[in-house]
C-alpha positions in Angstrom: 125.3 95.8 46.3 126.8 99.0 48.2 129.5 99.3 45.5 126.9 99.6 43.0 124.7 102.1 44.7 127.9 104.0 45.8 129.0 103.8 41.8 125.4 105.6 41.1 126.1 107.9 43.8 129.1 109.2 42.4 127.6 109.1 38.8 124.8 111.3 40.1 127.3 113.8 41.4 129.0 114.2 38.0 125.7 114.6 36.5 124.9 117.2 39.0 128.0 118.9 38.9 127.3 119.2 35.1 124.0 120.2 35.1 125.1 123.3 37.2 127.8 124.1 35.3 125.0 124.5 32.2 122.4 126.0 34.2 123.2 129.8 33.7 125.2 129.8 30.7 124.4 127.7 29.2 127.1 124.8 27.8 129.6 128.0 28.0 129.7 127.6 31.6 131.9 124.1 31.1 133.3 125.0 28.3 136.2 124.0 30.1 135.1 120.2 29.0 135.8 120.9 25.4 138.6 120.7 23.3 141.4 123.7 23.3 139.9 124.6 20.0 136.7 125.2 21.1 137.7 127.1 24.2 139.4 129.2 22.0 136.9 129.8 19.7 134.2 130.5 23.0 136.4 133.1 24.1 137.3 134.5 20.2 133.1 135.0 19.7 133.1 136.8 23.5 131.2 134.2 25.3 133.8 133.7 28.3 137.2 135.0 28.9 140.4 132.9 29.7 140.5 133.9 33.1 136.5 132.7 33.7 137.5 129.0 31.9 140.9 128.6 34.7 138.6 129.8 37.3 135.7 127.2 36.4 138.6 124.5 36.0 139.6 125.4 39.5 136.2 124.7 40.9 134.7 121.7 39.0 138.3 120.1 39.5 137.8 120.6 43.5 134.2 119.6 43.2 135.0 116.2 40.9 138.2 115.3 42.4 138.4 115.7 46.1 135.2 113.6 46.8 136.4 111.1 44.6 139.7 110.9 46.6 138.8 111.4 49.9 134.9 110.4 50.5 135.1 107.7 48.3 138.0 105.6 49.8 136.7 106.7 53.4 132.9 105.4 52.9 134.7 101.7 51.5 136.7 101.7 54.6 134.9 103.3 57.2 131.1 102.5 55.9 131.6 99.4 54.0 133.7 97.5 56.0 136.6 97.1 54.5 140.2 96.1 56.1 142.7 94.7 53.1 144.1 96.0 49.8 142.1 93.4 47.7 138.1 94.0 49.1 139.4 97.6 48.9 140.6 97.6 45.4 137.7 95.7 43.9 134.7 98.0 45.7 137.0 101.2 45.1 137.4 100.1 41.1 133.8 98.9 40.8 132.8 102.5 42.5 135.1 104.1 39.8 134.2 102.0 36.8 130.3 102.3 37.4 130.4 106.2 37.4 133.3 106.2 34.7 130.7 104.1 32.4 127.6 106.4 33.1 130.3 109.1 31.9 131.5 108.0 28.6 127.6 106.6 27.8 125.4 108.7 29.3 126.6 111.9 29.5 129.9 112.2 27.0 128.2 109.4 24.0 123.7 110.6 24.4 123.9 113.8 26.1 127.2 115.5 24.7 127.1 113.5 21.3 123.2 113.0 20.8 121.1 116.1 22.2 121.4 119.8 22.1 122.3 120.8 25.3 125.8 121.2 25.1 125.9 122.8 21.4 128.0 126.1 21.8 126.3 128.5 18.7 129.4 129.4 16.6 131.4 126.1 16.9 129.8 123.6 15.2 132.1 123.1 13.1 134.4 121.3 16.0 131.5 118.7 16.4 131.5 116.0 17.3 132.8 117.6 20.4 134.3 114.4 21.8 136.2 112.4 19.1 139.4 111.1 18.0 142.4 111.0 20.4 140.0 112.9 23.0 137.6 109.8 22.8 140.3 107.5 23.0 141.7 108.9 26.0 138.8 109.3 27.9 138.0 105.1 27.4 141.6 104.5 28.6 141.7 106.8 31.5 138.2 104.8 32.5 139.1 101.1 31.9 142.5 101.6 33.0 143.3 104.8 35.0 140.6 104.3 37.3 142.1 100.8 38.4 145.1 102.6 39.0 143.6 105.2 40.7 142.0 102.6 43.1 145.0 100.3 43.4 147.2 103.3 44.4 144.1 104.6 47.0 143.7 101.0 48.2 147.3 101.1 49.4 147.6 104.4 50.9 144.5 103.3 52.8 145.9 99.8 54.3 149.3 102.0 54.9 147.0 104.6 56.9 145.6 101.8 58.9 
């Protein structure tokens, strides 16, 4: 039950983390979640410059990853309980795989793909804005690199202590 809640935790961060990358400018303030061709095109029409997208990937990188790497893996071990590579594998995968889902459903497949909120005036012709080899990736790096992800954790962990 705490790997579920801690799954909805983590998938309420991302929507959070999203929601104020949006809330000044608009879907222009993550632009840096969009295809190269898009970017490109966002910074062609004057709505960003190159220098604002590396500096937003700077901080929503920090503000994704290092929670999911550090906080994550401590509150299974330290909060939850947990002492060997297995019990820490499955809660750290099940963490990972609940907030990956609420990714590629609720916010990349509805909210991206099925609302107006993250339209960007001027490229429309790019939509869908998720598709093809981008789609594809995104399903394998959450039914496959997220296992990894926690496998690899789950051993540093029982090699830490």
């Amino acid at each position: 039950m705490l790997v579920v809640f801690e799954g909805l935790i983590l998938s309420f961060w991302l929507l959070l983390i999203c929601v104020v990358g949006i809330a000044k400018d608009g879907p222009v303030g993550l632009v840096v979640f969009y295809e190269q061709e898009v970017q490109d095109k966002v910074v062609e029409l004057g709505l960003i410059t190159k220098e604002k997208i590396k500096h937003v990937s700077i901080i929503t990188s920090l503000a994704l990853f290092l929670p999911m790497l550090t906080v994550i893996p401590l509150t299974v071990y330290f909060y939850n309980g947990v002492s060997d590579f297995l019990d820490g594998f499955i809660q750290l995968a099940g963490i990972y795989l609940i907030a990956g889902l609420f990714d590629r459903i609720f916010i990349d497949w509805w909210w991206v793909g099925h609302t107006r909120a993250w339209i960007i005036p001027g490229t429309e012709e790019f939509m869908p804005y998720i598709h093809g080899k981008t789609l594809a990736g995104k399903w394998i790096g959450t039914l496959l690199g997220f296992p990894i992800v926690a496998a690899i954790l789950a051993w540093v962990m029982q090699l830490a202590g």
